[in-house]
C-alpha positions as CSV (number, residue, x, y, z in Angstrom):
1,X,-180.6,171.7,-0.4
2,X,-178.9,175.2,-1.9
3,X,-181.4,178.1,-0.7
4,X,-181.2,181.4,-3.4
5,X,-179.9,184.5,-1.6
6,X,-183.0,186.2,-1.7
7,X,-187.0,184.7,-2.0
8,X,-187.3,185.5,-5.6
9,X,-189.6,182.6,-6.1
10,X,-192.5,183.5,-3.8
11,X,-192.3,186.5,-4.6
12,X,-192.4,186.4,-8.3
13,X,-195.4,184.1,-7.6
14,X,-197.4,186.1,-4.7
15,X,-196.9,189.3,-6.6
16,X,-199.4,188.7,-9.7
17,X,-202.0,187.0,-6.5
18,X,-202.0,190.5,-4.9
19,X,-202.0,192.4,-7.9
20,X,-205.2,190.5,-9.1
21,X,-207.3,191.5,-6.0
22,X,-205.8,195.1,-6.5
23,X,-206.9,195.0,-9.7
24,X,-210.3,193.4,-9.6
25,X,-211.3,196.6,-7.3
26,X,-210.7,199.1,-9.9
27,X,-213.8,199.8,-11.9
28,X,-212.3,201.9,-15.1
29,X,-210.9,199.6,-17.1
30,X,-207.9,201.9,-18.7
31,X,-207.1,202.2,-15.2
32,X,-207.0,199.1,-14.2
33,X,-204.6,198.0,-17.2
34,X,-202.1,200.6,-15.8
35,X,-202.1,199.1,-12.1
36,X,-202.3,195.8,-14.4
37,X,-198.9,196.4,-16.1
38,X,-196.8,197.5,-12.7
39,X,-197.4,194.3,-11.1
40,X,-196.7,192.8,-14.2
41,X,-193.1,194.0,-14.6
42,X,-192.4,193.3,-10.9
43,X,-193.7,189.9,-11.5
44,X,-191.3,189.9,-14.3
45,X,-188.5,191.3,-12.5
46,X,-188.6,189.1,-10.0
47,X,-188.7,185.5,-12.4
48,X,-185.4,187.2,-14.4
49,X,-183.7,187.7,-11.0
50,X,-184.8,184.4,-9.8
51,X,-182.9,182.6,-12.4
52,X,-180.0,184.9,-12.3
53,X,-179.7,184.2,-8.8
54,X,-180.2,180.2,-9.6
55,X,-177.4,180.3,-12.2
56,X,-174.4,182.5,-10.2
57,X,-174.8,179.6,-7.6
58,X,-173.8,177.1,-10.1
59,X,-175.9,174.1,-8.5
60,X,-178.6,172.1,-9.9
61,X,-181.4,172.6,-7.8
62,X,-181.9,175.5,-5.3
63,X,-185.2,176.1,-2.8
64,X,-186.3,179.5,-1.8
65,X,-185.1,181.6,1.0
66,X,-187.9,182.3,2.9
67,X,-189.6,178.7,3.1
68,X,-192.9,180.5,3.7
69,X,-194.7,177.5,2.2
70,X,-192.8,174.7,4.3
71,X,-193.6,176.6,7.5
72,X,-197.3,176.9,6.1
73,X,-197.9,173.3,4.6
74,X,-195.1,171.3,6.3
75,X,-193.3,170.3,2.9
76,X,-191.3,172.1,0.1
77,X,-193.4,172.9,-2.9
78,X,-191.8,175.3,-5.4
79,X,-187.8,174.9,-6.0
80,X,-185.9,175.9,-9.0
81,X,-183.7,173.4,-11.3
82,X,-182.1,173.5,-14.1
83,X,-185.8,172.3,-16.2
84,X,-187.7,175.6,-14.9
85,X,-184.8,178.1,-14.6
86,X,-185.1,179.4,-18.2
87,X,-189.5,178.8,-18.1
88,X,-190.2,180.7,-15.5
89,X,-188.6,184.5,-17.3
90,X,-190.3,183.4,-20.2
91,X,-193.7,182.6,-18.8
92,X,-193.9,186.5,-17.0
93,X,-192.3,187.9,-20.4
94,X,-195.4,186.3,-22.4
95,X,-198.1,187.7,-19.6
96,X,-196.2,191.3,-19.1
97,X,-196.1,191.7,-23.3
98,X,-199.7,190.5,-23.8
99,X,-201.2,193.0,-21.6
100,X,-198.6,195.5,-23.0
101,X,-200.4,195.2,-25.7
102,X,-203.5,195.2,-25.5
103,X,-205.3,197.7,-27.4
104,X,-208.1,200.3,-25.9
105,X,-210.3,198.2,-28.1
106,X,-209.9,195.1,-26.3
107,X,-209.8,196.7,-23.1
108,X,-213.3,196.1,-22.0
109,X,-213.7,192.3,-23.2
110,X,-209.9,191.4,-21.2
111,X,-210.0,190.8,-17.7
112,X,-206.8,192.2,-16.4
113,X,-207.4,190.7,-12.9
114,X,-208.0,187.2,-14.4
115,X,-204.6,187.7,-16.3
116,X,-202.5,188.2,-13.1
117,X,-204.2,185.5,-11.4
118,X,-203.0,183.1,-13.8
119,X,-199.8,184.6,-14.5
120,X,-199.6,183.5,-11.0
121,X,-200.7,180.0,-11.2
122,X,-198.4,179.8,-14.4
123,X,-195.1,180.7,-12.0
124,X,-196.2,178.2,-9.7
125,X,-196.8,175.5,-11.8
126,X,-193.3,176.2,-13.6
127,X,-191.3,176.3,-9.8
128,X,-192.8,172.9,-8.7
129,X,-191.3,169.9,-9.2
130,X,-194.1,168.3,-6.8
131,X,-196.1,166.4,-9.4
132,X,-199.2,166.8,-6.9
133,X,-198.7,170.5,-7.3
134,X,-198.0,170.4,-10.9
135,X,-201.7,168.9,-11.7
136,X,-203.1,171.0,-9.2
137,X,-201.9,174.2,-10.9
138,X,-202.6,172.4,-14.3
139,X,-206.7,172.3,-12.7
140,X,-206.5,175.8,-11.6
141,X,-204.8,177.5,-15.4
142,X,-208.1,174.9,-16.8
143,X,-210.5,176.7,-15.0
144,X,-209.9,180.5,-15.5
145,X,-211.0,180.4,-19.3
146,X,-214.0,178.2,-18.7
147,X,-215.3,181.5,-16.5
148,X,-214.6,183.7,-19.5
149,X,-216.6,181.3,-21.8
150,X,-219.3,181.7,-19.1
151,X,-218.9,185.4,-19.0
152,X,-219.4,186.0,-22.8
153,X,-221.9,183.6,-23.2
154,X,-219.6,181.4,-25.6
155,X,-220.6,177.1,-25.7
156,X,-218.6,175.7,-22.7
157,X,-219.6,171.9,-23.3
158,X,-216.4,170.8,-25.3
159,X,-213.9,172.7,-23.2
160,X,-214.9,171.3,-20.1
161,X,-215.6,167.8,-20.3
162,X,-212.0,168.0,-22.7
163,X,-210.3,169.8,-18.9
164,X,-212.1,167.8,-16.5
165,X,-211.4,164.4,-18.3
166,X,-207.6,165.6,-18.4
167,X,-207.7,166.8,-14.6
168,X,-209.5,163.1,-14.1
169,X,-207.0,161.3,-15.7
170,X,-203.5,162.8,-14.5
171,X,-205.3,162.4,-10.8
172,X,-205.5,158.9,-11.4
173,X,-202.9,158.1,-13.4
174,X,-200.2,160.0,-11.0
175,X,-201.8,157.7,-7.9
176,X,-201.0,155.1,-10.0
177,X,-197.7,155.8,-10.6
178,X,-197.0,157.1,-7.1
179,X,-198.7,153.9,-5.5
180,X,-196.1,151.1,-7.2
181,X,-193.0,153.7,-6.1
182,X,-192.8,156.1,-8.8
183,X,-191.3,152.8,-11.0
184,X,-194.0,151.4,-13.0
185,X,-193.2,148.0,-14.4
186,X,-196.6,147.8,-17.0
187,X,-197.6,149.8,-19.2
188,X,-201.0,149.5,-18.3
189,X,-200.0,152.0,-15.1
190,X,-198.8,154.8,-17.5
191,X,-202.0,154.8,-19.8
192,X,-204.6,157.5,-17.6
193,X,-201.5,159.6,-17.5
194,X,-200.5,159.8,-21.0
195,X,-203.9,160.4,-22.1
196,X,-204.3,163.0,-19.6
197,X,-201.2,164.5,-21.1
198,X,-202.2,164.4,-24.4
199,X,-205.4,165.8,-23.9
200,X,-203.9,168.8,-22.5
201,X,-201.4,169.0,-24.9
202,X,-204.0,168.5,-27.8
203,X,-202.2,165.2,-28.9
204,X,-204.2,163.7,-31.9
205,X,-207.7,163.4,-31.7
206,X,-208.0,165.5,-28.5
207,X,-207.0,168.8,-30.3
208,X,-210.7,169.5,-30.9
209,X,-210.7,171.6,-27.4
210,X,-208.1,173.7,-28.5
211,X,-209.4,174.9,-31.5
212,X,-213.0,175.7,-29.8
213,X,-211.3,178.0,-27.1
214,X,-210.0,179.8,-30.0
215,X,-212.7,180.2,-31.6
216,X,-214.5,181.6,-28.2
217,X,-212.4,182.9,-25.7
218,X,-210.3,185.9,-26.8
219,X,-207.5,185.9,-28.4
220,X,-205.4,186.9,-25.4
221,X,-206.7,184.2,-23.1
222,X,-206.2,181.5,-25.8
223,X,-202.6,182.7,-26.1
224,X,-202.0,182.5,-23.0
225,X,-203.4,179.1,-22.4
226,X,-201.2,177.7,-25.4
227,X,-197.9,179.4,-25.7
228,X,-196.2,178.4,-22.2
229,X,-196.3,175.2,-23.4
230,X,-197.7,174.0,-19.8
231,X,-198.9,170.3,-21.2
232,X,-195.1,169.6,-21.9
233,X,-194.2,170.6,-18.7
234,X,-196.6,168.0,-17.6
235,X,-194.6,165.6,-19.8
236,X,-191.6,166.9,-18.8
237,X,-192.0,166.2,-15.1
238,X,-194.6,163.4,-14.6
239,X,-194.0,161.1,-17.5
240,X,-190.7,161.4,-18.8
241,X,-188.9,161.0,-15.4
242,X,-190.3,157.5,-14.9
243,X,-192.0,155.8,-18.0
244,X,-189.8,153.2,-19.9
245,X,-189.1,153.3,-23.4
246,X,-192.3,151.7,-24.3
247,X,-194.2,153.9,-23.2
248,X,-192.5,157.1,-24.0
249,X,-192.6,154.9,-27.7
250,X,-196.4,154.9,-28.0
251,X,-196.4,159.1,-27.0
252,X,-193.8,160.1,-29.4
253,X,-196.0,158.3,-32.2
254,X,-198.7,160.3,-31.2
255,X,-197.0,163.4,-31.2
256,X,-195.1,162.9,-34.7
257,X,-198.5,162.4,-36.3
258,X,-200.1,165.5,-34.7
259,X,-197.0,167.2,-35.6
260,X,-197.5,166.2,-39.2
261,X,-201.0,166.6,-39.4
262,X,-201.4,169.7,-37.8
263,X,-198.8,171.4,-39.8
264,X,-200.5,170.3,-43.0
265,X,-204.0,171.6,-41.9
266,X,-202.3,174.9,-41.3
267,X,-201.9,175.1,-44.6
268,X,-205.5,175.0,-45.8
269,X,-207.0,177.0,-43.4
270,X,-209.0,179.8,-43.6
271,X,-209.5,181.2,-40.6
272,X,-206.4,182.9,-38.7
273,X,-207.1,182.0,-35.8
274,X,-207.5,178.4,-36.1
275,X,-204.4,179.0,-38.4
276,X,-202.1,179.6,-35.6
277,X,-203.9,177.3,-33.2
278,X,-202.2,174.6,-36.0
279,X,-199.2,176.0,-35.5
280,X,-199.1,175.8,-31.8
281,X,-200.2,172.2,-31.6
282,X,-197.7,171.2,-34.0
283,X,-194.6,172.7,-32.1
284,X,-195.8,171.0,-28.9
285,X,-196.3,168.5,-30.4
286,X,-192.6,168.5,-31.6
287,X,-192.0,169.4,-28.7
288,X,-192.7,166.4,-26.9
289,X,-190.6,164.4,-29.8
290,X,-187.4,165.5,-28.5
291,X,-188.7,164.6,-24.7
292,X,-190.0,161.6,-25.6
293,X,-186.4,160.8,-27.5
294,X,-184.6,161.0,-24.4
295,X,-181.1,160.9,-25.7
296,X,-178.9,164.5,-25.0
297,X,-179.0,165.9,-28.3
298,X,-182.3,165.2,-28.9
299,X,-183.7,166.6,-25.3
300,X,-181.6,169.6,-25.6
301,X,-183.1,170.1,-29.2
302,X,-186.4,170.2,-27.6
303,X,-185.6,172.3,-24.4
304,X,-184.1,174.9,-27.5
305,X,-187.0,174.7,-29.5
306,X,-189.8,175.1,-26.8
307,X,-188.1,178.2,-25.6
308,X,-188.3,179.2,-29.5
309,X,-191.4,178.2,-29.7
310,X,-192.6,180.3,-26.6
311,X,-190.9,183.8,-28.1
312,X,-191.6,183.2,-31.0
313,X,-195.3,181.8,-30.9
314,X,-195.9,184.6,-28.5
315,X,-194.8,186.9,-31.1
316,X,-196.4,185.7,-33.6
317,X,-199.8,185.3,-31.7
318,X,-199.5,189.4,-30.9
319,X,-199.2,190.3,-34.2
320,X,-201.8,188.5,-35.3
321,X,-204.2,190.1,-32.0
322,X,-203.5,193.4,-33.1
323,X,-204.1,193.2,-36.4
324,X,-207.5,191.7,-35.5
325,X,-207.8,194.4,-33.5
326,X,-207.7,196.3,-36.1
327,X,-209.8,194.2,-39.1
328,X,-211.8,192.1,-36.6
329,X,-211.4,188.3,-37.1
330,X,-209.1,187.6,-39.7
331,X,-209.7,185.7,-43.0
332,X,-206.9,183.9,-44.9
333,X,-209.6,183.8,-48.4
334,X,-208.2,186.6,-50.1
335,X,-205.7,189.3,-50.5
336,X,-205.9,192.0,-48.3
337,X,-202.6,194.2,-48.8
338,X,-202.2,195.8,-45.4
339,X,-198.3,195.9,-45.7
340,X,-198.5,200.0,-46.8
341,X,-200.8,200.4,-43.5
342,X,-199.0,198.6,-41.2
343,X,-195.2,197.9,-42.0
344,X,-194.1,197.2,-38.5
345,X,-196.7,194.4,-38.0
346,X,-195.8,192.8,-41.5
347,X,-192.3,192.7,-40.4
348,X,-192.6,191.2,-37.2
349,X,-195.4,188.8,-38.5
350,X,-192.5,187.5,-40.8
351,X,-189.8,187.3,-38.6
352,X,-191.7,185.4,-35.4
353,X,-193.3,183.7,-38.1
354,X,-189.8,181.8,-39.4
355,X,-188.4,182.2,-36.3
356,X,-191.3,179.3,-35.1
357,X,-190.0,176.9,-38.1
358,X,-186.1,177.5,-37.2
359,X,-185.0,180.0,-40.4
360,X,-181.5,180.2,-39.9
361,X,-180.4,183.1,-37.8
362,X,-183.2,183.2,-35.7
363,X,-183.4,181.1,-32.2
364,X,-185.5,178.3,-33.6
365,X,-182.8,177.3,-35.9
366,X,-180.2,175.3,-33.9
367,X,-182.8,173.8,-31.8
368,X,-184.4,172.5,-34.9
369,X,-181.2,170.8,-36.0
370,X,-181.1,169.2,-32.9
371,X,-184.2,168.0,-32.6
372,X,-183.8,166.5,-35.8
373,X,-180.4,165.2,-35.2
374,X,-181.3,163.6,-32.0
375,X,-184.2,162.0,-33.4
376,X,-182.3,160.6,-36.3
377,X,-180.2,159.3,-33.8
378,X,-182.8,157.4,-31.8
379,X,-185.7,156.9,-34.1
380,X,-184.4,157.1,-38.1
381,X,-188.1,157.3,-39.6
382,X,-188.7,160.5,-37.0
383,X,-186.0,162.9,-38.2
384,X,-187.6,163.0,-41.8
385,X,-191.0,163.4,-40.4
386,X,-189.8,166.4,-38.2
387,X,-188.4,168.0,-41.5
388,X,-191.9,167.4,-43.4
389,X,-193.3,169.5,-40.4
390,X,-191.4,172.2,-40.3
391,X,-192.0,172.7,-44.0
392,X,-195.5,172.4,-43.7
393,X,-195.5,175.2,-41.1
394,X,-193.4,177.3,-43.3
395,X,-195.4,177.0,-46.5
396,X,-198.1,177.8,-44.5
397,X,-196.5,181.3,-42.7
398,X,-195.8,182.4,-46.0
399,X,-198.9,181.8,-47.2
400,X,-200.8,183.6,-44.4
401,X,-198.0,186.5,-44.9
402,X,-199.1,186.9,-48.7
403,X,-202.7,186.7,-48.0
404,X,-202.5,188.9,-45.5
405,X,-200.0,191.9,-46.4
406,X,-199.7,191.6,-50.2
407,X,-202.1,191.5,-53.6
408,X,-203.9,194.2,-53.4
409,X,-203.9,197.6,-52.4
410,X,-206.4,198.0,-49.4
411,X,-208.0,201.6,-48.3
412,X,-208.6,202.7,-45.0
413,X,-210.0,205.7,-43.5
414,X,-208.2,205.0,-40.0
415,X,-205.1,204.4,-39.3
416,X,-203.9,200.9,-38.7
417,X,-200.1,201.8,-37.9
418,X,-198.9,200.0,-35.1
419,X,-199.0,202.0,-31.6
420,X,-196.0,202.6,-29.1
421,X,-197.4,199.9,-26.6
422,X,-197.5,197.3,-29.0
423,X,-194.5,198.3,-30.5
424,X,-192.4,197.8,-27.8
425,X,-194.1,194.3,-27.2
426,X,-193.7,192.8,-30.2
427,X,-190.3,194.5,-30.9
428,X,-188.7,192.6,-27.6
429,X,-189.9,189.1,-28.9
430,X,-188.4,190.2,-32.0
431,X,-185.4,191.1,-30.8
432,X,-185.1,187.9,-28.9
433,X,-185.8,185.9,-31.7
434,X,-182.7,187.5,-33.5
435,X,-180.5,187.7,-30.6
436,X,-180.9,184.2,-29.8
437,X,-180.4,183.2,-33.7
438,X,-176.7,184.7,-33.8
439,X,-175.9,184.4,-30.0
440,X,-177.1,181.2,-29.9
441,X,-174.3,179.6,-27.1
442,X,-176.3,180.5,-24.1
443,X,-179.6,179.1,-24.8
444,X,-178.0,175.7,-25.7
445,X,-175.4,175.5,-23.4
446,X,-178.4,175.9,-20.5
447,X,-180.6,173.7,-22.4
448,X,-177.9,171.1,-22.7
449,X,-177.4,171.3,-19.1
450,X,-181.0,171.0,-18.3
451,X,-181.2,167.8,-20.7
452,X,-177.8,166.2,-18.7
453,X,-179.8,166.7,-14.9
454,X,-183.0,164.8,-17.3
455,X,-181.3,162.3,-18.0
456,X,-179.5,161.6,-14.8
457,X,-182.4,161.8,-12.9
458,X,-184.3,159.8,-15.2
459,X,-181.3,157.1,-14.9
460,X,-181.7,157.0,-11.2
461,X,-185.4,155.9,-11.2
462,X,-185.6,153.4,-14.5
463,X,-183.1,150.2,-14.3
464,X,-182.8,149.8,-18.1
465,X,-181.9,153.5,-18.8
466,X,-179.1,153.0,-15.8
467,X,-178.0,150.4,-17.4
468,X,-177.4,152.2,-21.2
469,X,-176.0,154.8,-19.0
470,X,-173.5,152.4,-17.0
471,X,-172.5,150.9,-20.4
472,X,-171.8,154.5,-22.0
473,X,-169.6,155.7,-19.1
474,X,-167.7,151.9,-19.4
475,X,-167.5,152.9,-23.3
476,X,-165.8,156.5,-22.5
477,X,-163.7,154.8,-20.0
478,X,-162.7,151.9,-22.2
479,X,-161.9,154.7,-24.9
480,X,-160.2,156.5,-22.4
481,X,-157.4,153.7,-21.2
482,X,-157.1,152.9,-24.9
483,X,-155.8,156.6,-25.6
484,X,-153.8,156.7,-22.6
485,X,-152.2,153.2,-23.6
486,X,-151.6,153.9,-26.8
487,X,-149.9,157.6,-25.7
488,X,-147.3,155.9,-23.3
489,X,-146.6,153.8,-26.3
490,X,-146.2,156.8,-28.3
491,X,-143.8,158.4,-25.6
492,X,-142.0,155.0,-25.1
493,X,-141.6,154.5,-28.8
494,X,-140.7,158.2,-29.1
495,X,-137.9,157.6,-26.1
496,X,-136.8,154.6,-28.1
């Protein structure tokens, strides 16, 4: 296997572990967010160069160069492909920005240490392709919020029986999988591990966990549970890969009614929190349409839109944090009118906000079209569904904008402008929401390649997707020696 020039992978995922443990021996708080935020942007430093160093070497898959683990364990656990090349940057940008921003206010009730630790966990779960590993980290991210829960006293009985059905499930249903050689002929096999995956992905009816940890845990650990996106990743690596297209059938129904309902209830509710916690179950659950599709346009529509989803959900999610850091927990019942107080947060609320439901010239918008055009493709009832959604969710942005920033005129004897820290967070997400709308090339072209290695590997373990493959490659050839026949005829005629 291709080895990176330099260990960028352990490193990127050891750095946040030993920054934790730094951390977690500071006692001031404002301190400890400082010490917090260094190892934070080395973390982050070290995931961008990672994938740089994974893209000049122009290979599909590439271990690390120290092989610490496979001397430690006896077998290679984290390696970087062309699936978690472009997650893992995004998953340190989402952790550096949220403790970037977080307020003096919020200082006390965030555990900085508990951050790093699964900032870590996050990185490792994104550079394994080990499915093993992959539901071990999936555990480990479970269990850091059900401490926090503890910790403020908050109910803890839904999230855990939701987390330790999942983690029961996936266990099983992996064994399963990996006991008949990773090629399971009934569907009976595949059942533990969908539901496991839709429970973690809050799949219709299992979304009830989701909304109760946003109701509890604060708003930055919720964020940061939700917005990598780690249930598809799940998807992405132990389902896709090897269940036929029954099974990935029943899933994508699933997911195209969450995605439908949850848009819809984003629009009637009155809480903001529970608000975005709509919108982030509906664009995973989108999400996982476009994986579930499995055809190219349609998997590179969904590789575009989750990395949309997580810049642009991130952004969103900060901008609602500090402006709750400001009001306390937000209402959507009335008009409140703090647009003249805080003009940098109502911009940015607006812009992350469309850039989620793919407004042209932000980065959701190709990958939207994609989505939709691949699912058309495969599915024609799906495509129209997927519009319905992202309408939904747009309706419902604009409603929370209005309700929010506009109507009336609201007094304040404190200041509620936006400070430099969160400034410069939300500003970069919204800056890479724009960038990626009119420099769009990029993100596709290394989604479509990631889609291309999904599908090839995919063909390789599942006998009925080879064999659609075989007969498209006999198609291109057959096309092929019909336009080269009929160009010597041309040439012969043209001789003539």
């Amino acid at each position: 296997m291709n080895e990176l020039h330099y260990p960028w992978i352990e490193i990127a995922i050891l750095l946040p572990l030993l920054g934790a443990g730094w951390v977690a021996q500071i006692p001031d708080r404002i301190i400890a967010r400082r010490h917090c935020l260094v190892f934070a942007v080395l973390a982050s430093i070290a995931a961008a160069a990672e994938a740089w160093d994974f893209y000049s070497l122009h290979v599909h898959q590439a271990e690390d160069h120290w092989h610490l683990m496979t001397r430690l364990i006896g077998r290679e656990l984290f390696v970087i492909d062309e699936l978690s090349a472009p997650l893992v940057p995004l998953t340190s940008l989402l952790f550096l920005l949220t403790a970037l921003a977080t307020l003096r206010t919020k200082v006390p009730r965030f555990s900085f240490s508990t951050m790093l630790v699964g900032e870590s966990i996050a990185l490792a779960m994104f550079s394994a392709i080990d499915p093993w590993v992959i539901i071990l980290m999936l555990i480990g991210s479970s269990v850091l919020p059900y401490f926090e829960l503890r910790s403020r006293g908050r109910p803890t009985r839904l999230y855990a029986m939701s987390m330790i059905t999942s983690a029961i499930l996936l266990v099983v249903g992996w064994y399963l999988v990996d006991s008949c050689g990773r090629r399971p002929e009934s569907f009976w096999r595949l059942i533990p591990l969908l539901l496991g995956v839709s429970i973690r992905c809050g799949i219709f009816p299992f979304q009830t966990w989701l909304t109760d940890l946003y109701e509890n845990a604060t708003f930055g650990t919720a964020l940061l549970m939700s917005t990598p996106l780690a249930g598809a990743y799940a998807a992405l690596r132990l389902i896709v890969p090897y269940a036929p297209e029954a099974s990935l059938r029943w899933l994508g129904l699933g997911s195209l009614l969450t995605a439908v309902l949850a848009s819809a209830l984003s629009m009637v509710q009155k809480d903001a929190r529970r608000f975005f916690c709509c919108m982030v179950i509906s664009h995973t659950a989108m999400v996982l349409i476009g994986l579930e599709v499995a055809t190219p346009i349609g998997l590179t529509g969904a590789m575009c839109v989750w990395l949309s989803a997580g810049l642009s959900l991130g952004g969103f999610g900060l901008t609602l944090r500090a402006l709750e850091a400001r009001r306390g927990r937000l209402k959507l019942t009335h008009y409140q009118g703090l647009y003249e107080h805080a003009p940098a947060l109502a911009i940015c609320f607006l812009l992350t906000g469309l850039g989620c439901v793919g407004f042209p010239g932000t980065i959701g918008f190709i990958g939207t079209e994609m989505l939709i055009d691949g699912a058309v493709g495969a599915y024609p009832h799906v495509g129209p569904m997927i519009v319905i959604a992202a309408t939904f969710n747009g309706i419902a942005i604009m409603r929370a904008y209005f309700l929010l920033f506009t109507g009336v005129r609201y007094s304040s004897s404190v200041s509620l402008q936006i400070g430099g820290r969160e400034r410069i967070a939300v500003l970069t997400l919204a800056a890479l929401v724009l960038g990626g709308g009119f420099f769009p090339q990029p993100g596709v072209s290394t989604a479509f390649h990631a889609s291309q290695y999904l599908i090839k590997e995919r063909a390789n373990r599942i006998p009925e997707v080879k064999a659609i493959h075989h007969e498209e490659d006999d198609d291109h050839d057959d096309n092929d020696d019909e336009h080269h026949d009929r160009d010597e005829r041309d040439d012969h005629d043209h001789q003539d």
